[in-house]
C-alpha positions in Angstrom: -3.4 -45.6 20.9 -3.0 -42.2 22.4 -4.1 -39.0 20.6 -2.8 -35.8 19.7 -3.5 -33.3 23.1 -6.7 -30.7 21.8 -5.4 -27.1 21.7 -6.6 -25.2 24.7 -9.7 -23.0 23.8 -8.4 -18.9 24.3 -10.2 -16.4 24.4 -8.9 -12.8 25.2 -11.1 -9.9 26.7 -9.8 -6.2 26.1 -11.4 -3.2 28.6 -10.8 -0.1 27.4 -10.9 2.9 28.6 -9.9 6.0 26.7 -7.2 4.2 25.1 -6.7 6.2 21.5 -4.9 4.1 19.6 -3.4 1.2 20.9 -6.4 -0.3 21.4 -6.3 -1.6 17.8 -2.7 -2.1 17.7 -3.7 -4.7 20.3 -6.7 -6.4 19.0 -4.9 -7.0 15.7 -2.0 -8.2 17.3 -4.2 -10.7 19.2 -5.6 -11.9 16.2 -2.6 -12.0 14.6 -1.6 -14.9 17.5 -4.5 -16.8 16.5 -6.6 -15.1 19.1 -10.3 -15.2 17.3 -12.5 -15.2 20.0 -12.0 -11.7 22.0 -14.4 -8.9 22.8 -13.4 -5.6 24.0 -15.3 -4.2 26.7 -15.3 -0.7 26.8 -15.8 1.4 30.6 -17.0 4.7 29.1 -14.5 5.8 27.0 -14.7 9.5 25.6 -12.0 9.4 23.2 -12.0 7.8 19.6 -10.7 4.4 20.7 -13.3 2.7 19.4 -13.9 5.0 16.3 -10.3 4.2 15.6 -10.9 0.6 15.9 -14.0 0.0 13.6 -12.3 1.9 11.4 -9.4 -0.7 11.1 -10.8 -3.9 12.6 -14.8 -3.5 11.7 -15.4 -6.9 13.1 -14.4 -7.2 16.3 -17.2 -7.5 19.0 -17.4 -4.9 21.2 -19.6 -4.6 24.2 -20.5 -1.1 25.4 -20.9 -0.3 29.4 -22.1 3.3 29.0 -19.9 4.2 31.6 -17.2 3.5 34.0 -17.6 1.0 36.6 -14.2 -0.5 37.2 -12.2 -2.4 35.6 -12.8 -5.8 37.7 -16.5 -5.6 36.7 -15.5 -4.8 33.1 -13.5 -7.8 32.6 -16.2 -10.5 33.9 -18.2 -9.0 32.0 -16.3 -9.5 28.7 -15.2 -13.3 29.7 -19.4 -14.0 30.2 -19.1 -13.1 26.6 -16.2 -15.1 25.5 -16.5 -18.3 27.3 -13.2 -20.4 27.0 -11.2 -22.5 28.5 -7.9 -19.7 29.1 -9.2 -16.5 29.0 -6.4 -13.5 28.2 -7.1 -10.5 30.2 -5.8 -7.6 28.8 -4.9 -4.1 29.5 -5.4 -2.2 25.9 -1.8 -1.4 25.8 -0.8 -4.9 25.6 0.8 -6.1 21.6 1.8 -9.8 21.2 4.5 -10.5 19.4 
């Protein structure tokens, strides 16, 4: 008897950067796909990004960095948050449809 193949476990990790908003646009398009388990990481950002994204998505994780240090260092720093078995990297201008 063979069983149904488990679903992969995604996870999707967002660094921002300054990036008004689209950044929403794109975390509620991720969850929209099904994608639950995401953090944004944000490098710094000095514009309302992330105002604009509690305001419309209050619970979404976000990790702060207090400044920029790159976006390499940003993104392993989200996916030690997220865990997962695929892990989305993505650029805050990213929607899936």
């Amino acid at each position: 008897m063979t069983s149904e193949p488990q679903a992969p476990d995604v996870a999707a990790v967002v660094v921002n950067y300054n990036a008004g908003s689209v950044l929403a646009e794109c975390v509620a398009s991720l969850q929209s796909a099904g994608i639950e388990n995401l953090v944004v990481v944000d490098n710094g950002s000095t514009d309302d990004s992330l105002g604009d994204l509690a305001a419309r998505l209050s619970h979404v994780r976000v990790v702060h960095t207090g400044r920029n240090l790159g976006y390499g260092r940003r993104v392993n720093r989200g996916a030690r948050e997220v865990g997962g078995q695929l892990i989305l990297v993505c650029n805050p201008d990213l929607v899936v449809q």
